[in-house]
Phi, psi and omega in degrees: 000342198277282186318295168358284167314305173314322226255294166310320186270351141253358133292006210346079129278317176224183174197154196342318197271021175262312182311174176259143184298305162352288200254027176299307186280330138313358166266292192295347161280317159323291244279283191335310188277340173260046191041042184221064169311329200267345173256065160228020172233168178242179203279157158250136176254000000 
């Protein structure tokens, strides 16, 4: 689910604050190792 998640939040489909807090620091560590650190926050509009 961890790739999953990941994987969506860089489709922006979903954004961090979509994940389930369980499986949150694990998306943002996916996010983080596959270079893209800046979608582990969510945007303020």
């Amino acid at each position: 689910m961890v790739i999953v998640y990941a994987t969506l939040i860089i489709k922006e489909k979903k954004n961090i604050e979509d994940v389930p807090k369980i499986l949150r620091e694990q998306v943002k560590e996916v996010l983080v190792e596959m270079g893209l650190p800046e979608l582990t926050f969510k945007e303020v509009d």
